[in-house]
Structure formats: C-alpha cells, structure tokens
C-alpha angles and dihedrals in degrees: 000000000000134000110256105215085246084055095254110150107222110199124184098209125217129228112273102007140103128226115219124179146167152196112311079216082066122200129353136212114236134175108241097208083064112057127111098181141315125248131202126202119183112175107192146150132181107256128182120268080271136017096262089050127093119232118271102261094207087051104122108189134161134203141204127166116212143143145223129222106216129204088234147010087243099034115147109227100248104181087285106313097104103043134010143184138301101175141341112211113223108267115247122174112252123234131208082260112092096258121195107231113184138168125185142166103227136124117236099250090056091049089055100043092046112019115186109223113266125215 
C-alpha cells in the first residue's frame, strides 16, 4: 500500500485476502438518536504494480463499499461483538476505468427528497 501524491491509495492484494480500510480521519463520535441515514462512496479503478505499468489483464477483483457502526471510538475488533454493520454494497469487479461504488441505509423517499451528489 502505499499514498499516490492525488491521494489515491494504491494496494497490491494477496491471494486469498481481503483488503478492508477505512477514513484517515478514523472513527467519529455520532449521536444515535440523530441519524437519517448513512452513505458510502468508494471511487476505484484496477492500475498496474507502478504508474508506468499496465493492469494485470488476468487480475480478477472485486469491490463493495460498507460501513460498521462500533460500540465505541476505541473499541478493540473482537470477532463482532464489538461493531457491527450498517450496510454491505453489492460486489461488482473493478476495471482499469475509475468506477463509483456506494452503499446507504436510506429509504427512497428519503433519497428523492434529499440525493447526495454522486461522482
């Protein structure tokens, strides 16, 4: 893994794993008695092992934004009993084209009355 200078968050998988991340800002503190729903943008595309190189053609990956909701902002992962989902996105394979990936919790009415600006 390493930082691109636009951001971008290059990561060289490895067979069998998965690779989970999350905000650099980390965890934040929300009042549960205020929330309207939750949204998830993931912007991503497949890229070669360094910026002159093309992507691996064979390369077969497959991406899903979601979130968590944790009993704490210090909370330890201990096999689900201290977080637990808010959401999964539906998985869809990623191209050497940027791709939006997105997840929420929210009804469609609320999504018509109040749409988040999409990539």
């Amino acid at each position: 893994m390493r930082v691109e200078p636009g951001g971008g968050l290059p990561v060289a998988m490895k067979a069998g794993y998965n690779f989970h991340f999350w905000s650099a800002g980390g965890r934040v503190s929300i009042d549960p008695t205020d929330i309207a729903g939750v949204w998830v943008a993931i912007e991503a595309r497949l890229i070669g092992e360094s910026p002159v190189m093309a992507p691996d053609p064979e390369a077969r990956l497959m991406l899903s934004a979601g979130a968590d909701y944790w009993e704490s902002l210090t909370a330890e992962w201990d096999q689900w009993t201290t977080n637990g989902d808010i959401g999964i996105g539906r998985f869809r394979f990623l191209s050497s084209e940027w791709q939006a990936f997105h997840m929420h919790s929210l009804t469609e009415a609320q999504l018509e009355a109040n749409p988040p600006p999409f990539p």
